[in-house]
C-alpha positions in Angstrom: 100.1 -143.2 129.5 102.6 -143.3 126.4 99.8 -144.0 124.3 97.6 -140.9 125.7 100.4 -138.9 125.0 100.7 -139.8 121.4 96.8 -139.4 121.2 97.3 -135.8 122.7 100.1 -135.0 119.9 98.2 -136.6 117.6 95.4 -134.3 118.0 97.1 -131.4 118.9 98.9 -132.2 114.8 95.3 -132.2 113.1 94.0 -129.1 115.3 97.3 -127.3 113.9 96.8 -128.9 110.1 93.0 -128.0 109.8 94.0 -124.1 111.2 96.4 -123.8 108.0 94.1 -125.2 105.9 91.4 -122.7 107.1 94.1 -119.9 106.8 95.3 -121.1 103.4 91.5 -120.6 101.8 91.3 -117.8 103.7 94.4 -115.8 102.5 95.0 -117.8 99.3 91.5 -117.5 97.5 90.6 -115.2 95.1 87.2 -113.3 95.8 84.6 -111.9 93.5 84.7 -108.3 92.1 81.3 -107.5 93.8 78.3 -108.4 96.3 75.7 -109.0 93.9 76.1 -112.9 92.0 74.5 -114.1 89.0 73.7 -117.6 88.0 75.0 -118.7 84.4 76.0 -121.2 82.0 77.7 -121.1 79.3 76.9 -123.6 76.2 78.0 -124.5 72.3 77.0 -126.8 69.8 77.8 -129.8 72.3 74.2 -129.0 74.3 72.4 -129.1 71.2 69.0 -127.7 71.1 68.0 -125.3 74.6 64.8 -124.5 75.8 65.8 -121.5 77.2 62.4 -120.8 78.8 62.7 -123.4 80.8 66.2 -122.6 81.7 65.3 -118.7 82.2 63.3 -120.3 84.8 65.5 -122.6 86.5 67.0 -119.4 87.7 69.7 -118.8 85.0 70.7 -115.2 84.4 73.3 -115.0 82.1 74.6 -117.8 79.6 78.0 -117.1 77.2 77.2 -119.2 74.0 80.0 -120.1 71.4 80.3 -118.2 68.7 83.6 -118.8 66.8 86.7 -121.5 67.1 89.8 -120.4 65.0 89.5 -118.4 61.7 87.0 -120.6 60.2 84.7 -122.4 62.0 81.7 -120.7 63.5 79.9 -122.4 66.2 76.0 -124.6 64.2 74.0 -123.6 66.8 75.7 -120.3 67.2 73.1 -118.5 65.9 69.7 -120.6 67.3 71.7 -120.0 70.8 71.9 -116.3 70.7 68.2 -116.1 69.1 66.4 -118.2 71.1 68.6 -116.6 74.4 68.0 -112.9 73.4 63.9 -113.9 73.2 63.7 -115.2 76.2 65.0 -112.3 77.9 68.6 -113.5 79.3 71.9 -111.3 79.5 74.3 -112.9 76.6 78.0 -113.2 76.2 80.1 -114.8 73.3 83.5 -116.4 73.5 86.1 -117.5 71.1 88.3 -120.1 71.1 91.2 -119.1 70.1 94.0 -121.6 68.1 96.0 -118.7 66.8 99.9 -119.5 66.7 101.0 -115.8 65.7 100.2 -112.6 66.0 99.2 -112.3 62.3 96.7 -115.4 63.0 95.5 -113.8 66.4 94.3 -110.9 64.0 92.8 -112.9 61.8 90.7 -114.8 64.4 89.5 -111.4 65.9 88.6 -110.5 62.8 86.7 -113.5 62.0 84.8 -113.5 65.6 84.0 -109.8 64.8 82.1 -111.1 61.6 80.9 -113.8 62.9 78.9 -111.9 66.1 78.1 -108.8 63.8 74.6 -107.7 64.1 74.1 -109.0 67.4 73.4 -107.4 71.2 75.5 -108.9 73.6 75.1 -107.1 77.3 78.6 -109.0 78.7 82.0 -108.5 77.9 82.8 -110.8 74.6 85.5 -113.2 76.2 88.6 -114.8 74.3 89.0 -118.5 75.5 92.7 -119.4 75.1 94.3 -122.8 76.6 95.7 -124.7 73.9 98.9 -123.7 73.3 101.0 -126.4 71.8 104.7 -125.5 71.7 104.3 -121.8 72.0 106.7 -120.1 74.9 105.0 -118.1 77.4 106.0 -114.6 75.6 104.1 -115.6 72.5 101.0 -116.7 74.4 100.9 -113.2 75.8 101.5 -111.3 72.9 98.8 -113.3 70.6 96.1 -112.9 73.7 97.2 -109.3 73.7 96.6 -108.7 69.5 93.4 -110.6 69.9 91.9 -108.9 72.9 93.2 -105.4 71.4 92.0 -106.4 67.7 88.3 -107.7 68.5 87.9 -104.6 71.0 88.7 -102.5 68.2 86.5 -103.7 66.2 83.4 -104.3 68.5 83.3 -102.0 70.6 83.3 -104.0 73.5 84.5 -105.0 76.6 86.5 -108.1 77.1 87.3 -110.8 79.5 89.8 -113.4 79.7 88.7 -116.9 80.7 91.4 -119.1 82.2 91.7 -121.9 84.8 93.4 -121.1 87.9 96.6 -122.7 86.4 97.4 -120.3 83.5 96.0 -117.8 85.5 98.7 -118.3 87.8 101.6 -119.2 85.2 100.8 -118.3 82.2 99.3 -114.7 81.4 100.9 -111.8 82.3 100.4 -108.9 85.1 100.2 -106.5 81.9 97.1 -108.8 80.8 95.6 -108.8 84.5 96.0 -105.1 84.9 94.0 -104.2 81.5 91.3 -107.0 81.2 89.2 -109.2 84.1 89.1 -112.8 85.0 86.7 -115.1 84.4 88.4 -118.1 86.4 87.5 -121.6 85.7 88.2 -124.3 89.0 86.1 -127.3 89.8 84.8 -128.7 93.2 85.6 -125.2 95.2 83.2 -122.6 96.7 85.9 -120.1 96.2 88.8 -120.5 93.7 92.7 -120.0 94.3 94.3 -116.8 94.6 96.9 -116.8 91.4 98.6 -113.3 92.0 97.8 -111.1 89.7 94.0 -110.9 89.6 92.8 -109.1 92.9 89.5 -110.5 92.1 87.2 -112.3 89.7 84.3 -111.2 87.2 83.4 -115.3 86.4 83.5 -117.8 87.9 83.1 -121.5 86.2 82.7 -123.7 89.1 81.5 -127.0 87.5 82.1 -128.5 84.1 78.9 -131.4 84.8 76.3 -129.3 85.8 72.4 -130.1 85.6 69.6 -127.3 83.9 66.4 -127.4 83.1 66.1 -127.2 79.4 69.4 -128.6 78.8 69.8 -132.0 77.9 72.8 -133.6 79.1 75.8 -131.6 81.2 76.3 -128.0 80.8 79.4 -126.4 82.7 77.8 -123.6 85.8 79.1 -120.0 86.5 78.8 -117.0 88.8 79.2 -114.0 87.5 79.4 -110.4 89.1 78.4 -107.2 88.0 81.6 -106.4 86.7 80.8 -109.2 83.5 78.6 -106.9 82.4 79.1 -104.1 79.2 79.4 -100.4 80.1 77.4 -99.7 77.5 75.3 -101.8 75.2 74.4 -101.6 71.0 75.0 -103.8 68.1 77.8 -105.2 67.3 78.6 -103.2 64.2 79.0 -105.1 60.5 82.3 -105.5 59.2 83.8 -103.2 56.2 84.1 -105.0 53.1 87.7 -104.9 51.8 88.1 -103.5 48.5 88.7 -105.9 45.5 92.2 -105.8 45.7 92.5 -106.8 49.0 90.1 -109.9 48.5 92.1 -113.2 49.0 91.8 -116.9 48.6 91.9 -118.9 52.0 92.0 -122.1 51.9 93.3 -125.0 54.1 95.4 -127.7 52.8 96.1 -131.1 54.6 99.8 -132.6 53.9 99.6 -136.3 52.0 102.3 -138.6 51.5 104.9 -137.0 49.2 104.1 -133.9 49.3 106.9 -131.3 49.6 106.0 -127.3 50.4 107.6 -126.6 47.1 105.2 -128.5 45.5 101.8 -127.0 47.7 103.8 -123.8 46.8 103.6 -124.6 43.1 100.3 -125.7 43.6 98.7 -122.6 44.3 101.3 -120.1 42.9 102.4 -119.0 46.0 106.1 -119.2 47.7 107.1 -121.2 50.0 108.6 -118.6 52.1 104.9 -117.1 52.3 103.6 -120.7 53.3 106.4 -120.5 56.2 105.5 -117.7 57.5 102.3 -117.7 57.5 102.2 -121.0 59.4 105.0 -120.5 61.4 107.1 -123.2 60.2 110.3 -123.7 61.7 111.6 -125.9 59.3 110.8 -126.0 55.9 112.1 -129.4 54.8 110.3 -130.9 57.7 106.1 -131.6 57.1 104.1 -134.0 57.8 101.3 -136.3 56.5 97.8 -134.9 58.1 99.3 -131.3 58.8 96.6 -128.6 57.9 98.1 -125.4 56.2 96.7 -122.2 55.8 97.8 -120.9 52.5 96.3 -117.5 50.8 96.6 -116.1 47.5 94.3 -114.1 45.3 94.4 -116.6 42.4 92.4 -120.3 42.5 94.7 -123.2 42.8 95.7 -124.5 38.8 93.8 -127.9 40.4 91.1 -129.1 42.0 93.2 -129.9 45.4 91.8 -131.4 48.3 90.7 -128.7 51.3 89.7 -128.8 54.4 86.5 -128.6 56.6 85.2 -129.1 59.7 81.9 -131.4 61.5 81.3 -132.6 64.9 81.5 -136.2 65.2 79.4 -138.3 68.4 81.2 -141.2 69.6 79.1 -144.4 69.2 80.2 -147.8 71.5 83.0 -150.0 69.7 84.4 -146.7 68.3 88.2 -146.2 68.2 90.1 -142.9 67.0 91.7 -145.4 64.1 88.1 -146.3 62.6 86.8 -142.6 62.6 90.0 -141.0 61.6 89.8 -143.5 58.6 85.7 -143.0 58.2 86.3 -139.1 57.8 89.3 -139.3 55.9 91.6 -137.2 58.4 94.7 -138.6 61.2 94.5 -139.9 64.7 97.0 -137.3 65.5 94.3 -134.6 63.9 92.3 -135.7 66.5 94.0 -135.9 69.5 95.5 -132.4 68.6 91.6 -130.7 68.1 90.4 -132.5 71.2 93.3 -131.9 73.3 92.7 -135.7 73.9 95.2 -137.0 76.9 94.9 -140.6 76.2 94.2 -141.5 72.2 92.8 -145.4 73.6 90.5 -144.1 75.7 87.5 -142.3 74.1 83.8 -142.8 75.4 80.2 -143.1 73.9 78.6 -139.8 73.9 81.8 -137.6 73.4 81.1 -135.3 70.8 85.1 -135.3 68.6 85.3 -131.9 66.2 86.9 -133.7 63.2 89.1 -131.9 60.1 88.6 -134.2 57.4 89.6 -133.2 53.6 86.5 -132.7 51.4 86.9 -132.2 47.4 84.5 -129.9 45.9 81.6 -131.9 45.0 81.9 -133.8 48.7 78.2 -134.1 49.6 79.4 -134.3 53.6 81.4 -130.9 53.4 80.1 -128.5 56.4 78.9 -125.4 55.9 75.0 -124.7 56.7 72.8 -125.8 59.3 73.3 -128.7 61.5 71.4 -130.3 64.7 72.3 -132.2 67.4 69.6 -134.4 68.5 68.5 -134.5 71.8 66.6 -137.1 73.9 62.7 -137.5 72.2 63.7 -136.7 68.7 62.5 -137.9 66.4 63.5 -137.1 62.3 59.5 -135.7 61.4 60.0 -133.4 65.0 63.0 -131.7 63.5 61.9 -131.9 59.7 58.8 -130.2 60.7 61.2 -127.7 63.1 63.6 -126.4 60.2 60.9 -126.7 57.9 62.3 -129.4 55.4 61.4 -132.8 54.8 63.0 -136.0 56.4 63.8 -137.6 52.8 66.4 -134.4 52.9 67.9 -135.1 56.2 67.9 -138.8 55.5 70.0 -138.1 51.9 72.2 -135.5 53.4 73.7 -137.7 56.5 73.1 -140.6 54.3 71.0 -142.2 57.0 70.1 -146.1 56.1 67.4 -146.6 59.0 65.6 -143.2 59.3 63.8 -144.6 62.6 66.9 -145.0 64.0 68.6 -141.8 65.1 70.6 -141.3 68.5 71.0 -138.6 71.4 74.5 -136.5 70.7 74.0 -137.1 67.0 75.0 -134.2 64.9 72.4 -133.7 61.7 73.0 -131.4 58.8 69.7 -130.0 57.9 70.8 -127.8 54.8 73.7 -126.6 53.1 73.0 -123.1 53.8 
């Protein structure tokens, strides 16, 4: 009898546990903006090459590509995405990742996304992808999304979006943001993704971050998009204006070595250091550190030959460890970790693809800048000479490949330096 009772309560507890939970999806989930749902993807240079026939196919209807990370780097297959995308008839977005850590670097990124897309047709809103913030407060976050959004509307002409996970949805971006600009929400392993307060509804959805497509080699995250992702009206995205002369300056990007001092970078390039403080936001000016990339402008070159820095993609091969690549391209394990937004600097994997700052002089015969391809299952060097239409004894010397029968899945060629 007592144990029938217990059974009883028992039951009555789960009855009364599973009703919540029911309620909680119910009132706590965040529904789309409107009836009508689209299929999409969004992709970058980790996909590598797309047959986006076959993926047009598979049912896809939209796919945001990549375009720009920082104030520097623009996406290698950027431009093969959009292209091969646009003639096989699918509705195209762009994003940007944004590492801007002022609001003078949030202008510059938009800026440089705005160049970047130039010339293009996008038919969705162009989306800013912000979620690495490193020691900035929540106010700061706010106001550089807020200069970037305003800035790259300005001068695009388009629409945006902001993509978030449900997290900084919730506790990081402000009502002021939610009220001007919609949500693409990013939460995996949920038909319907949490309510965070100040979104009434969603535009995108990013439901899976290992999805399967035809076309795609390897994983590729899966979205649902609503009508509302869409531009009011479409067009080109206009070309920039080219500044005058006098407003042409010298960018470059300067890694800290051993010794160095920001009166002596200053000296270096003729600059002060208070402009090198501001500029990267440096709280204290007697405090650098050895692998730290500055930004440093000035309208003059450097009275040297310094060291500057660029960017590749790097595939992570078995026996790998962050100490032997760091070493191989020259750059810090810290570097690394900090691009990556790697939790756990002993535990990388074969097939990750690492984005790597690594100093380059300027006769470096690896410094970035051109085309590149990331080989997909099949390839074969003479498939992608004969694709780019160059030979294989150029790819061979410009990776400096030893066996040129020998190349790997996830493997990022350069194919010219232009």
């Amino acid at each position: 009898m007592r144990k029938r009772f217990f059974r009883i309560i028992f039951l009555v507890w789960l009855l009364l546990l599973s009703s919540f939970i029911m309620y909680y999806n119910v009132v706590f989930a965040l529904e789309p903006a409107g009836n009508m749902i689209y299929k999409g993807i969004d992709v970058s240079a980790y996909q590598g090459y797309i047959d986006y026939a076959r993926v047009r196919n598979a049912g896809i209807d939209i796919v945001y590509i990549k375009a720009s990370e920082g104030d520097y780097l623009e996406d290698p297959e950027f431009r093969n995405n959009y292209n091969n995308a646009k003639s096989n008839g699918l509705n195209i977005g762009f994003y940007h990742f944004v590492r801007a850590r002022s609001e003078e670097e949030a202008i510059r990124e938009a800026e440089f996304f705005s160049r970047v897309i130039s010339g293009t047709e996008p038919n969705c809103r162009l989306a800013m992808d912000f979620e690495v913030f490193g020691n900035l407060s929540i106010y700061e976050i706010n106001n550089i999304s807020r200069v970037f959004l305003e800035k790259t509307q300005e001068l695009t002409g388009k629409e945006m979006v902001i993509y978030s996970n449900t997290y900084d949805a919730r506790t990081i971006f402000s009502y002021e943001l939610a009220s001007k600009y919609p949500l693409w929400v990013a939460q995996y392993g949920v038909s319907i993704p949490s309510d965070n307060g100040k979104w009434e509804n969603w535009v995108g959805f990013q439901y899976w971050d290992r999805g399967n497509v035809s076309g795609i080699d390897g994983n590729v995250d899966l979205d649902r998009f609503t009508e509302g992702i869409f531009l009011s009206s479409g067009g080109e995205v206009p070309k920039p204006i080219d500044p005058s002369p006098e407003e042409i300056k010298n960018v470059v990007y300067y890694t800290v070595k051993r010794g160095d001092t920001l009166s002596k970078i200053a000296g270096l390039y003729g600059v002060t250091v208070e402009q090198i403080v501001e500029l990267n936001n440096i709280q204290n000016p007697n405090l650098i550190y050895v692998g730290e990339v500055l930004q440093i402008t000035t309208s003059d070159k450097p009275n040297t030959e310094p060291t500057s820095t660029t960017t590749t993609y790097y595939t992570v091969k078995r026996g790998n460890t962050l100490w032997g690549i760091a070493r191989r391209y020259g750059t810090t394990i810290s570097s690394i970790v900090e691009l990556n937004n790697i939790q756990n600097p002993n535990l990388i994997y074969p097939g990750q693809v690492l984005l790597i700052r690594r100093d380059v002089r300027p006769n470096d015969t690896h410094a970035t800048g051109g085309t590149f391809y990331r080989v997909g299952r099949g390839d074969n060097l003479t498939y992608i000479a004969n694709r780019y239409h160059t030979t294989v004894a150029n790819i061979v010397r410009l990776n400096q490949i030893r066996n040129p029968n020998l190349i790997f899945p996830g493997q990022i060629l350069k194919i010219s330096n232009s």
